[in-house]
N, CA, C and O of each residue as an XYZ file, in Angstrom:
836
protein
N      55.782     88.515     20.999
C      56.954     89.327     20.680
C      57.908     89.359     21.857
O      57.331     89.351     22.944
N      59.488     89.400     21.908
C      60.388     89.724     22.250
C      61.127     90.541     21.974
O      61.384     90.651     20.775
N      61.632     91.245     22.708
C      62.723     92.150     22.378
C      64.000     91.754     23.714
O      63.805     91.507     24.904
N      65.195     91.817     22.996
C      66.204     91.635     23.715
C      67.041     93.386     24.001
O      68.159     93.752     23.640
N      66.384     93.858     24.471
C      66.628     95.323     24.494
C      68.060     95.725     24.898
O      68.540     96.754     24.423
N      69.029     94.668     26.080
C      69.754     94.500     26.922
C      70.943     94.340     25.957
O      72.022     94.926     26.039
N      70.435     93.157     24.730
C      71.264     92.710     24.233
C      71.914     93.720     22.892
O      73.111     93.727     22.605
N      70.531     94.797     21.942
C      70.891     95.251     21.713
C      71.268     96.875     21.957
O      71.839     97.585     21.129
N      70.817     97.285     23.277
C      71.497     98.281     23.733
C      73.368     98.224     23.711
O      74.115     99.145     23.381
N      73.681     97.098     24.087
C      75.210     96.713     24.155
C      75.901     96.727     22.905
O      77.089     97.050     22.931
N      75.101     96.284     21.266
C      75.988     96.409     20.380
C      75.570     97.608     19.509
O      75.914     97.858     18.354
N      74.785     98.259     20.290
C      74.675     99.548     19.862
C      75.285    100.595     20.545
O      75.295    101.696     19.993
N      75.816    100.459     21.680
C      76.788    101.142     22.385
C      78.057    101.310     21.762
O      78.522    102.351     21.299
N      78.717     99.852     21.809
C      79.902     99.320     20.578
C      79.735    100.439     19.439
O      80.509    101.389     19.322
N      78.915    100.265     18.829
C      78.748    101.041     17.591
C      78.618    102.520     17.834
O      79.224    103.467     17.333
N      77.884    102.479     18.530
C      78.208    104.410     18.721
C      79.777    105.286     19.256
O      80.492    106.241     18.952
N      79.679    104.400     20.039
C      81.413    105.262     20.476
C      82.789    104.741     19.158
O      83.939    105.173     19.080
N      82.253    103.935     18.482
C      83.407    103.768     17.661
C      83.304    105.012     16.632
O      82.281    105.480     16.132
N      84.822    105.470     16.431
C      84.841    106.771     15.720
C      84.182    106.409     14.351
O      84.509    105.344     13.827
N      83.289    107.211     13.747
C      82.847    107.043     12.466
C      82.364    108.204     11.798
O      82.444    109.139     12.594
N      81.747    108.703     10.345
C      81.862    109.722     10.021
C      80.804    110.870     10.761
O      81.039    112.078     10.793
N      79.687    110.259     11.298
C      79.151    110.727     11.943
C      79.216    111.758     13.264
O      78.547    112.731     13.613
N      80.583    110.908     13.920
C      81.290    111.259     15.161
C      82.635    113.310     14.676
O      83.037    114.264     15.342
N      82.699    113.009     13.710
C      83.256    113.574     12.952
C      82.599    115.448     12.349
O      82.983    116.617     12.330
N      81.591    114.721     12.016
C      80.318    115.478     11.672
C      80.121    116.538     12.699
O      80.432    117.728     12.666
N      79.302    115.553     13.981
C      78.929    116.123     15.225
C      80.410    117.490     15.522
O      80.161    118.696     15.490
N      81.761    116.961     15.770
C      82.481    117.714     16.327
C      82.762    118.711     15.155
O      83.035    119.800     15.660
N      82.795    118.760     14.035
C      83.340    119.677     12.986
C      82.315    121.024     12.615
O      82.635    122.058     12.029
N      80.896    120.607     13.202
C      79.862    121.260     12.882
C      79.450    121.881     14.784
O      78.448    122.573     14.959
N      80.036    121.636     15.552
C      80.063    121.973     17.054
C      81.263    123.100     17.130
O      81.183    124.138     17.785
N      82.128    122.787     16.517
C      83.229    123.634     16.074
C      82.918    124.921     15.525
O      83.198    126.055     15.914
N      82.404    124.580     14.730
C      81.648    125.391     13.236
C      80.654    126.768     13.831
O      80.676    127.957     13.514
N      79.749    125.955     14.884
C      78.362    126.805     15.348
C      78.300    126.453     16.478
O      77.155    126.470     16.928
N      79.468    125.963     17.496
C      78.936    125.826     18.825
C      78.257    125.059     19.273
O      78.182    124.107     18.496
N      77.579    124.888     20.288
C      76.867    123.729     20.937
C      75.635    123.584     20.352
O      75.077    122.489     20.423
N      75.194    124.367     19.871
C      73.549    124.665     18.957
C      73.580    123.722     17.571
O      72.652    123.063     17.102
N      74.904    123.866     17.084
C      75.133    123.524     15.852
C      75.320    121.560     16.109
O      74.990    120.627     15.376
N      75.799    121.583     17.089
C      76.328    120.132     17.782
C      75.266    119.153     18.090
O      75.337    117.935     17.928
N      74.021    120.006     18.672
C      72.891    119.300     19.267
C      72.256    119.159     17.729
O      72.066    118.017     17.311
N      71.894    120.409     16.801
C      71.387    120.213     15.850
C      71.945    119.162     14.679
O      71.160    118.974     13.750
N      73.354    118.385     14.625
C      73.939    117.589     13.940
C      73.694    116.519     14.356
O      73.737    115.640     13.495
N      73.212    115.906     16.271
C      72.885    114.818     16.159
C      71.845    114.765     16.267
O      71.689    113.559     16.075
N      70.739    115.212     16.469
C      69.524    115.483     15.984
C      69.186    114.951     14.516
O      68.144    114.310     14.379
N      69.725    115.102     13.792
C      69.411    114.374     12.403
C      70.238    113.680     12.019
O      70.103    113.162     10.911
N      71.543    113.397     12.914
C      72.193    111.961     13.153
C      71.064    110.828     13.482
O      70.636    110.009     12.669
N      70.726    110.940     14.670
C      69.850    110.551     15.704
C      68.693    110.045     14.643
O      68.831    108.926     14.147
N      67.579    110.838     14.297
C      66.631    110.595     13.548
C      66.723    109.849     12.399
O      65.744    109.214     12.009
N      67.911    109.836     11.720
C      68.171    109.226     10.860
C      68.040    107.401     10.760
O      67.883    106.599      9.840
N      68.190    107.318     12.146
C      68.216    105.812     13.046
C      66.717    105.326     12.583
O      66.508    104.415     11.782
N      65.994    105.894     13.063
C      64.146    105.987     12.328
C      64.146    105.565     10.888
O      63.574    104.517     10.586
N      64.560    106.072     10.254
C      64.326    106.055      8.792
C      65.142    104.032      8.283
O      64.659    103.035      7.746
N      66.108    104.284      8.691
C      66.873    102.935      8.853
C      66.041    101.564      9.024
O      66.011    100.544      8.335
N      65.369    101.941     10.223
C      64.525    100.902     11.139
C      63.314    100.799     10.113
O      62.978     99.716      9.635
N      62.757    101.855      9.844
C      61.189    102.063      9.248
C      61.641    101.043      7.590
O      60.955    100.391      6.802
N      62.977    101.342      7.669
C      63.217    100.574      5.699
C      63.531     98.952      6.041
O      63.098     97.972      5.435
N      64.289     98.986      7.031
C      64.575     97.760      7.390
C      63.047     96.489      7.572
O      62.909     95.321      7.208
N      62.274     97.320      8.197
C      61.338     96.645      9.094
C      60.131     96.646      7.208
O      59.140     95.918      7.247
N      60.301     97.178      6.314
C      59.527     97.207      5.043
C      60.040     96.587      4.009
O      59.460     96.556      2.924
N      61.319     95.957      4.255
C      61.947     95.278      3.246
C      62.714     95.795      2.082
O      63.396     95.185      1.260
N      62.380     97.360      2.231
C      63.260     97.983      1.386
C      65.141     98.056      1.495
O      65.848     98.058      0.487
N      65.560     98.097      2.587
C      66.796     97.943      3.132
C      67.219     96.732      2.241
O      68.074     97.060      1.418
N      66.805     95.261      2.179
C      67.065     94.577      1.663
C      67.050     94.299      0.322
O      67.284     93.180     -0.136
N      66.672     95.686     -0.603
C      65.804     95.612     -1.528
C      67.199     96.318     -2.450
O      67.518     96.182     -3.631
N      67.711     96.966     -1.525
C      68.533     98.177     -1.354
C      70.582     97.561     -1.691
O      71.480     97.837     -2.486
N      70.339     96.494     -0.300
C      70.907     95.943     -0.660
C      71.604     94.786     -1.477
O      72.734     94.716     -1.959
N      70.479     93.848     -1.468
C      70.883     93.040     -3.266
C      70.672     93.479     -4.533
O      70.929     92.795     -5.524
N      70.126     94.804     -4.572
C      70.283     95.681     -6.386
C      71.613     96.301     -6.102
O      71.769     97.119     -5.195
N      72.710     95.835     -7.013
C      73.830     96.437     -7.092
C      73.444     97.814     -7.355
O      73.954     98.715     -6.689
N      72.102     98.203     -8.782
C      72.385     99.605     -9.409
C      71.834    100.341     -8.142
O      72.290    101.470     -7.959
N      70.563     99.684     -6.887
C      70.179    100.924     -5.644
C      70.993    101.187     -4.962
O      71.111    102.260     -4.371
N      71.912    100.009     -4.897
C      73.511     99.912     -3.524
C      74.033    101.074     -4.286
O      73.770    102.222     -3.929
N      74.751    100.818     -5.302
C      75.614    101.617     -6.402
C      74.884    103.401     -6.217
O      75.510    104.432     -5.973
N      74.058    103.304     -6.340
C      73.009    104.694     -6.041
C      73.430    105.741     -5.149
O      73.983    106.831     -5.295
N      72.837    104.827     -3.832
C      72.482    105.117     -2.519
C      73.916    105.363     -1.960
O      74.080    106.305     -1.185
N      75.022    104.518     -2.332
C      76.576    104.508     -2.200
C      77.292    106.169     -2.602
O      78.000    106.942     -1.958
N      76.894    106.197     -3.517
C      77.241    107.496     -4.793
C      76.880    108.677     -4.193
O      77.594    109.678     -4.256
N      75.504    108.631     -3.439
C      74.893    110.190     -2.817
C      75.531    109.964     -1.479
O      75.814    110.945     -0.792
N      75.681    109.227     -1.223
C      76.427    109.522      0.266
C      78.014    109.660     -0.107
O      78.385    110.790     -0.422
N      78.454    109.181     -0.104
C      79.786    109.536     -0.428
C      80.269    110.508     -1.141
O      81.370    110.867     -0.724
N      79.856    111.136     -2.135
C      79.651    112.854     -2.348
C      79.665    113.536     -1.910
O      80.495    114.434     -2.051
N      78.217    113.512     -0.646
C      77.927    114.055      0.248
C      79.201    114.301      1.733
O      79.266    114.927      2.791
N      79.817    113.592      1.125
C      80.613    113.103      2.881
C      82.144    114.064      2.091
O      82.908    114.839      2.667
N      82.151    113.600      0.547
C      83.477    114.464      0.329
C      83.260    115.950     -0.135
O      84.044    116.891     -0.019
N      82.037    115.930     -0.673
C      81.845    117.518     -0.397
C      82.028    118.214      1.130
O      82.664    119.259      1.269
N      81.340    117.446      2.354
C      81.727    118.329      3.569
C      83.030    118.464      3.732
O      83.581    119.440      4.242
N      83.790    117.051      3.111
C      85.259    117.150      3.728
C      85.916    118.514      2.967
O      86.798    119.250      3.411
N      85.356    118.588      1.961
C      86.432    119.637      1.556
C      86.102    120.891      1.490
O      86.863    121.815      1.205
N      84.674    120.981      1.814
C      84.631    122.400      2.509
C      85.230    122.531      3.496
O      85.566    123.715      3.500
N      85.779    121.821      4.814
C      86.519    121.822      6.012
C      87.936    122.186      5.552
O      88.636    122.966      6.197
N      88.376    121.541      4.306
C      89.659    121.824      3.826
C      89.665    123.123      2.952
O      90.528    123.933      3.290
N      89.089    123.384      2.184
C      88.783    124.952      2.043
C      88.813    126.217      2.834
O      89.328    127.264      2.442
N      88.276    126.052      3.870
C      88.014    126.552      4.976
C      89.693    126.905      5.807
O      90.214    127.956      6.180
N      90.066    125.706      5.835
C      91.747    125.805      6.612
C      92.791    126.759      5.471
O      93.974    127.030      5.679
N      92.089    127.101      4.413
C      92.912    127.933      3.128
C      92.746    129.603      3.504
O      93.548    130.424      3.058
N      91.634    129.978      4.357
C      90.467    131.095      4.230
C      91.128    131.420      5.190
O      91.504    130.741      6.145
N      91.405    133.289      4.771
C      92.326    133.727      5.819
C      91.264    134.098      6.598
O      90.114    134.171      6.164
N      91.728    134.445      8.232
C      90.545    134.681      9.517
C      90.805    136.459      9.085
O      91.581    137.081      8.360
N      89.904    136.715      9.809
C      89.679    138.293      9.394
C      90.504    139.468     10.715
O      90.911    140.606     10.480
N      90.549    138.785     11.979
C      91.189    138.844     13.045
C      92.871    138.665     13.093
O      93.601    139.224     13.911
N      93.253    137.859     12.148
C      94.883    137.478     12.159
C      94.801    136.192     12.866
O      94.720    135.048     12.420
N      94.846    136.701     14.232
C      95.099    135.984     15.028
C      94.290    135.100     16.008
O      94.716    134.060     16.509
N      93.320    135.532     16.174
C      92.260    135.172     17.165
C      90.525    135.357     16.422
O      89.855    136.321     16.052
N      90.279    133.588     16.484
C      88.493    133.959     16.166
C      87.400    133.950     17.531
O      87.426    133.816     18.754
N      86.702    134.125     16.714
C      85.436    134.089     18.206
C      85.199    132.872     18.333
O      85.271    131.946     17.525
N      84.797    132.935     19.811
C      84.360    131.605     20.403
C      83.401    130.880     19.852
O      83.539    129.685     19.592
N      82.184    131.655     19.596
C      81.021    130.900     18.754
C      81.084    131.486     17.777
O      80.528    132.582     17.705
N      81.855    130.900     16.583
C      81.782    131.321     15.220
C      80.083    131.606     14.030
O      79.849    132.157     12.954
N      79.505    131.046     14.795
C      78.273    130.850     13.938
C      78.225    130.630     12.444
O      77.587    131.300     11.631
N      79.301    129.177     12.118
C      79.467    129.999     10.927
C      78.152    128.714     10.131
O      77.910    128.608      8.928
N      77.578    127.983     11.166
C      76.368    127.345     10.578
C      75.176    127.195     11.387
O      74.988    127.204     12.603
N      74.445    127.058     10.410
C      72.786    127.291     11.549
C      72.555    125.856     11.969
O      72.836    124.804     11.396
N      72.069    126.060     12.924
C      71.432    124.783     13.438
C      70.449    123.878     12.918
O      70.304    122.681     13.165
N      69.668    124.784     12.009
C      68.765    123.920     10.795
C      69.657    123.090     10.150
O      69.498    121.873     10.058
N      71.141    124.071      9.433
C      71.938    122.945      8.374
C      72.323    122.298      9.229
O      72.154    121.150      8.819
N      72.808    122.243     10.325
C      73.357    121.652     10.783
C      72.621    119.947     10.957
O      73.196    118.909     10.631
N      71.843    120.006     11.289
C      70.484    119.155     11.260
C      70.500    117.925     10.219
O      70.445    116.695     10.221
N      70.616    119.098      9.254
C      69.956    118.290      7.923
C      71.135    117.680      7.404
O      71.116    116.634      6.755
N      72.324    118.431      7.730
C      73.665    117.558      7.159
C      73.855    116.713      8.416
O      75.004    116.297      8.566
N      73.079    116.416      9.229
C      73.461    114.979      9.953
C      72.426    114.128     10.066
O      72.435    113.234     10.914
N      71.386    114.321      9.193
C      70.002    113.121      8.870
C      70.785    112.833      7.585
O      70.860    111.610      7.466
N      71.470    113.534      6.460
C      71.536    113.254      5.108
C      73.148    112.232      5.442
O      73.595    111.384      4.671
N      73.473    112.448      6.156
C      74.802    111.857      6.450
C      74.677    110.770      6.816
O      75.578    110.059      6.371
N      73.688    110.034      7.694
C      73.071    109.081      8.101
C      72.577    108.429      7.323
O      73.060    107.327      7.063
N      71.155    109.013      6.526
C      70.701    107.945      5.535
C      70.726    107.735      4.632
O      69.920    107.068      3.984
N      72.096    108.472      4.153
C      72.848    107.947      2.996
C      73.883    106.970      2.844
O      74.497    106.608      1.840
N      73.968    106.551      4.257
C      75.193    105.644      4.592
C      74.699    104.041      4.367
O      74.327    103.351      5.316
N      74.731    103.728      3.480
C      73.997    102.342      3.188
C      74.688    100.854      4.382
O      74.164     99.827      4.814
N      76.108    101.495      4.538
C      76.298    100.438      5.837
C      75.792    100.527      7.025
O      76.110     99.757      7.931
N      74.766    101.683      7.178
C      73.844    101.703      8.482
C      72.650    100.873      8.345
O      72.034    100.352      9.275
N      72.244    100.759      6.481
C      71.218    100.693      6.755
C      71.555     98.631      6.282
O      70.782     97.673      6.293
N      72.533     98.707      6.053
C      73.300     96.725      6.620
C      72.721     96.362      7.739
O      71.944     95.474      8.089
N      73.478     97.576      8.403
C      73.887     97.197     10.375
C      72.558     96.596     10.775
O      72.362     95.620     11.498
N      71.477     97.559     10.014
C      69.841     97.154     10.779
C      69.179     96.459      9.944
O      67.951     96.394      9.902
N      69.958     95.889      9.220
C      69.131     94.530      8.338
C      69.896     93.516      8.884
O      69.158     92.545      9.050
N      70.880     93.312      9.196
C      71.102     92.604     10.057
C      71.434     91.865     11.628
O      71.777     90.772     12.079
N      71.030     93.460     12.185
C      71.094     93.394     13.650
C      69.730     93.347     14.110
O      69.642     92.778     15.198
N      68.612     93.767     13.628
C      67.560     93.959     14.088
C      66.463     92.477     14.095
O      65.452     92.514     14.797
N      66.744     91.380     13.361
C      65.980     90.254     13.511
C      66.496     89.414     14.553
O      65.933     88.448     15.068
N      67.519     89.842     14.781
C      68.593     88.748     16.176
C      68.157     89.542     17.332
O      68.285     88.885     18.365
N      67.700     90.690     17.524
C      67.011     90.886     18.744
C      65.660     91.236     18.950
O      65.240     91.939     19.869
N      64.804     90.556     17.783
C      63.336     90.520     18.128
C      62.635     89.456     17.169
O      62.754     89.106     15.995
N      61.745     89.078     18.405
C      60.966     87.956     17.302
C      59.595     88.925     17.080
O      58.976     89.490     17.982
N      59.324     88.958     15.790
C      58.077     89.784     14.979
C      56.691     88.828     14.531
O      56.414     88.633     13.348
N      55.850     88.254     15.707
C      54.770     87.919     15.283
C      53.995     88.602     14.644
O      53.474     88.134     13.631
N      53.722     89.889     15.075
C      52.823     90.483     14.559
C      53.070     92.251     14.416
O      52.005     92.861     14.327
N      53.926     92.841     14.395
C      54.205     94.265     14.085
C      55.762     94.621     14.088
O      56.485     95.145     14.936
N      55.991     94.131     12.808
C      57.705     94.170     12.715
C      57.966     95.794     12.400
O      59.170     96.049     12.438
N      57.150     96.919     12.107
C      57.684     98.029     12.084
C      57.339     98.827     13.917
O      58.061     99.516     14.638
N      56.247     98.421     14.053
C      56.648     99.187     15.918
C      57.865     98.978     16.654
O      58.391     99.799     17.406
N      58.484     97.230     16.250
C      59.256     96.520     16.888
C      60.887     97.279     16.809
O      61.827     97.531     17.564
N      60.455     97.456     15.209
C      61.647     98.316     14.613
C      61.885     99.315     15.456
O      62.695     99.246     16.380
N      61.228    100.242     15.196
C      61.251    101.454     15.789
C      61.305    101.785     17.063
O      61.574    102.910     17.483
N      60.935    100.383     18.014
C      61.328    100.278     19.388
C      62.573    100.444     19.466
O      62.991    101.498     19.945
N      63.308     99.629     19.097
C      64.978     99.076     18.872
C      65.644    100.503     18.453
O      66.288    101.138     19.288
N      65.482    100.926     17.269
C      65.771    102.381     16.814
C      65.667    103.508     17.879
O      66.573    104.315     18.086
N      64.397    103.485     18.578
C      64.430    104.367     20.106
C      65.445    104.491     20.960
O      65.912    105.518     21.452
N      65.862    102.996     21.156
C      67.168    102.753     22.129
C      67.942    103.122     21.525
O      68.621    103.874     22.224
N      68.439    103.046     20.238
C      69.474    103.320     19.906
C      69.872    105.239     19.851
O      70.877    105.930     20.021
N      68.470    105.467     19.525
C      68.510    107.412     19.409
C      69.182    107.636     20.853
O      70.135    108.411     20.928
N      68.721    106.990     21.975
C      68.651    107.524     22.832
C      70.218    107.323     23.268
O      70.697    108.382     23.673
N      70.990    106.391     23.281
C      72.493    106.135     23.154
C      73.509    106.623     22.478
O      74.695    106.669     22.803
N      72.859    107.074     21.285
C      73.438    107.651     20.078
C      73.388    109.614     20.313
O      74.199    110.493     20.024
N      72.347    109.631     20.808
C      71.838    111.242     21.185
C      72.818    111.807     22.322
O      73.372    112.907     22.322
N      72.920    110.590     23.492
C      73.479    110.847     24.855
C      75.158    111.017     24.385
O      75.756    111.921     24.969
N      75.875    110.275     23.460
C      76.843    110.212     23.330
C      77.604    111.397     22.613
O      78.609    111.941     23.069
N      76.924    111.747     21.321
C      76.791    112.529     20.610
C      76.659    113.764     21.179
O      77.165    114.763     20.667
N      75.922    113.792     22.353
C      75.404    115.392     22.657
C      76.993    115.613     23.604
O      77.661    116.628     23.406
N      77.423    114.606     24.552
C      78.664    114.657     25.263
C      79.727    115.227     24.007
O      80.548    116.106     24.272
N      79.643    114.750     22.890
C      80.989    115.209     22.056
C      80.902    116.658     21.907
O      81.813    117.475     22.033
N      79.531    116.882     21.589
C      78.786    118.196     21.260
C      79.754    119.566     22.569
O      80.294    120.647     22.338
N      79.546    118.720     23.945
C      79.528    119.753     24.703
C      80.790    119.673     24.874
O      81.207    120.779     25.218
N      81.779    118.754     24.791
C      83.536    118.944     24.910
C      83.610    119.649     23.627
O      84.468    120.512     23.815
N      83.216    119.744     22.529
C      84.167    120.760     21.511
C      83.570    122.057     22.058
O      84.368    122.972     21.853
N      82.199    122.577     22.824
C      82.103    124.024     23.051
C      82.909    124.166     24.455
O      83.448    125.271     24.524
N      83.090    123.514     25.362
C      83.984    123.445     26.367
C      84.998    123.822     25.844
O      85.728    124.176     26.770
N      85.426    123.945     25.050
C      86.938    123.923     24.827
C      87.020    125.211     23.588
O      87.917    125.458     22.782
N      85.727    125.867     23.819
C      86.032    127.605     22.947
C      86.608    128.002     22.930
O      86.819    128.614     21.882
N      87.833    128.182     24.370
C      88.691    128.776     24.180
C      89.878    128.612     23.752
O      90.692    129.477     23.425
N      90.008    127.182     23.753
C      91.272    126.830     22.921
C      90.860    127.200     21.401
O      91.728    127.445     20.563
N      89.995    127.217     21.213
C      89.554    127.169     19.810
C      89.852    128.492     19.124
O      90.026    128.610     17.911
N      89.906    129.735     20.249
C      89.815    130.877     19.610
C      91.293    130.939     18.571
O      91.405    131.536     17.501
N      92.054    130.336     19.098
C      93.670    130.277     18.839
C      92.916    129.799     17.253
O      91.972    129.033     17.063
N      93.807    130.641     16.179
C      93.541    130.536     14.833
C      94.264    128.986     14.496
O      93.667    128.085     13.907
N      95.385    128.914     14.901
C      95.999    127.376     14.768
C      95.094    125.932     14.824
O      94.869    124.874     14.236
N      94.853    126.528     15.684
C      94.118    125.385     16.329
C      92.922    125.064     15.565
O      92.742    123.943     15.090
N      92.071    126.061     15.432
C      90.791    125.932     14.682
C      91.061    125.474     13.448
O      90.418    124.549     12.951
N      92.061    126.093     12.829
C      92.570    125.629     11.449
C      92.504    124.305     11.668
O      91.630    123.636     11.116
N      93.813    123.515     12.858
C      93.877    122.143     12.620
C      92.467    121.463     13.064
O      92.079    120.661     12.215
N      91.899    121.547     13.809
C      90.637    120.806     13.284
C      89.644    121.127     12.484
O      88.642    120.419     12.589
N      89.623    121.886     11.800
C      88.908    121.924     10.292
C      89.598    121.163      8.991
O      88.974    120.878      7.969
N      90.844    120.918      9.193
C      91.842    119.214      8.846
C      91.650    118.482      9.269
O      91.750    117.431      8.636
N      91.276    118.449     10.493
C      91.539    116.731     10.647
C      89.839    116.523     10.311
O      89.499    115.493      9.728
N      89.066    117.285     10.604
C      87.547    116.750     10.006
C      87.073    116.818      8.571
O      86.145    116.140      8.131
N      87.665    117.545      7.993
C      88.082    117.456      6.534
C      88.794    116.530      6.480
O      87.992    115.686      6.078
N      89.625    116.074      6.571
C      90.699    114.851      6.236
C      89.335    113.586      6.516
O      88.510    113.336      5.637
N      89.333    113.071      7.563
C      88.473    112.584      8.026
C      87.206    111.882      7.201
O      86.879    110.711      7.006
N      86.517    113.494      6.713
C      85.230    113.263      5.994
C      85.366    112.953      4.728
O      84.535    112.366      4.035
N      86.893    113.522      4.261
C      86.775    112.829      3.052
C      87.444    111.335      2.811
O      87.200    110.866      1.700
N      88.063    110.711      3.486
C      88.434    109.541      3.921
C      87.365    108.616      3.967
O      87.361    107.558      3.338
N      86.184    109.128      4.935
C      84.656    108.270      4.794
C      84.135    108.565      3.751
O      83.659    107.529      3.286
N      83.971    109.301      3.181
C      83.603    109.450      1.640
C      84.069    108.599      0.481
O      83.418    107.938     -0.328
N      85.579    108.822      0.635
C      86.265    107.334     -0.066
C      85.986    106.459      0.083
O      85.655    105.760     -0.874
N      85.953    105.932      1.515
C      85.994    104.458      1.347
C      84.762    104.359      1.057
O      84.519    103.497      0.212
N      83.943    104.901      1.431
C      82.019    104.362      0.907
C      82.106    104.239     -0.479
O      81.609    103.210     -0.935
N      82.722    105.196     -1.444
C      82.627    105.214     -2.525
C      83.167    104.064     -3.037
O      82.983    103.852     -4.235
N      83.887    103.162     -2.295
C      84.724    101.815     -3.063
C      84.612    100.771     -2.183
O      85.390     99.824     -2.074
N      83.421    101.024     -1.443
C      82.907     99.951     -0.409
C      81.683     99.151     -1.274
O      80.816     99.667     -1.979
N      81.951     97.451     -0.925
C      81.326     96.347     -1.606
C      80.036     95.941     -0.764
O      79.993     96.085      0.458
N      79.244     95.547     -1.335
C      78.170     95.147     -0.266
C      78.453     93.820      0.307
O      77.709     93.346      1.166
């Protein structure tokens, strides 16, 4: 066995800092509940990477992707999923604050459990993640003999890039509480991550394999 760890640490870097709905997620739900809520969104961002690797490395990923009706499926619950958050965010920018003018810094307005679980369900419902590792994951390992440890090696690196990056977004939206208290403000980013989420929701929903 080989692993090119070097090689795919680098296009998994690429891939993590590029804005995606995930990135979105993390800050709208850091917003939402603070840094608790932030760590707990990539946390089941993060883990979600596992599940990817574990399908990839079993042949289901591929199984997944040449049945139009599982693509068609798996397409349908995520993208739901992604425009339901968006438009609770846009709902939310409708909802008068109870203050007028000024909210609290840590709104709490989600637990860190949901928070969690709407960023594992966000993840492995995204069937172009689970592409990325059907086709990134045989170009950096040769599998004589344990193609799911191998997996899940690769998936490690990636949590761990994906976690580090993620947790940085986490801690600039609570850094910045206090701009946040400003009702304006909070409003506009509960738009632009609403806008956002439902945008990734669309296009998944009319995305081809």
């Amino acid at each position: 066995m080989s692993l090119d760890v070097t090689g795919f640490a680098l296009v998994a870097t690429i891939l993590t800092i590029s804005p995606g709905q995930d990135t979105f997620l993390v800050l709208r739900n850091a917003t939402l509940g603070g840094f608790a809520a932030g760590i707990g969104t990539t946390a089941g961002v993060c883990s979600g990477l596992f599940l990817h690797a574990t399908l990839s490395a079993l042949g289901l990923s591929a199984i997944i992707m040449s049945s139009a009706e599982v693509f068609s499926a798996v397409k349908f619950l995520g993208a739901t999923y992604l425009i339901w958050l968006g438009l609770q965010s846009l709902v939310r920018v409708r909802q008068p604050t109870r203050s007028g003018d000024v909210i609290a810094a840590d709104r709490g307005d989600i637990s860190t459990s949901v928070a969690a679980r709407q960023g594992f369900l966000s993840n492995a419902l995204n069937p172009r993640t689970a592409a990325f590792y059907l086709a990134l994951l045989p170009q950096f390992a040769v599998f004589p003999d344990s193609v799911l440890v191998d997996s899940l090696a690769l998936a490690g690196v990636h949590f761990v890039i994906a976690f580090a990056w993620l947790t940085l977004l986490a801690a600039a939206a609570h850094r910045g509480q206090r701009l946040l208290r400003n009702t304006q403000v909070s409003r506009a980013m509960d738009f632009i991550a609403g806008v956002a989420l439902l945008g990734f929701g669309l296009r998944l929903a009319f995305a081809r394999r």
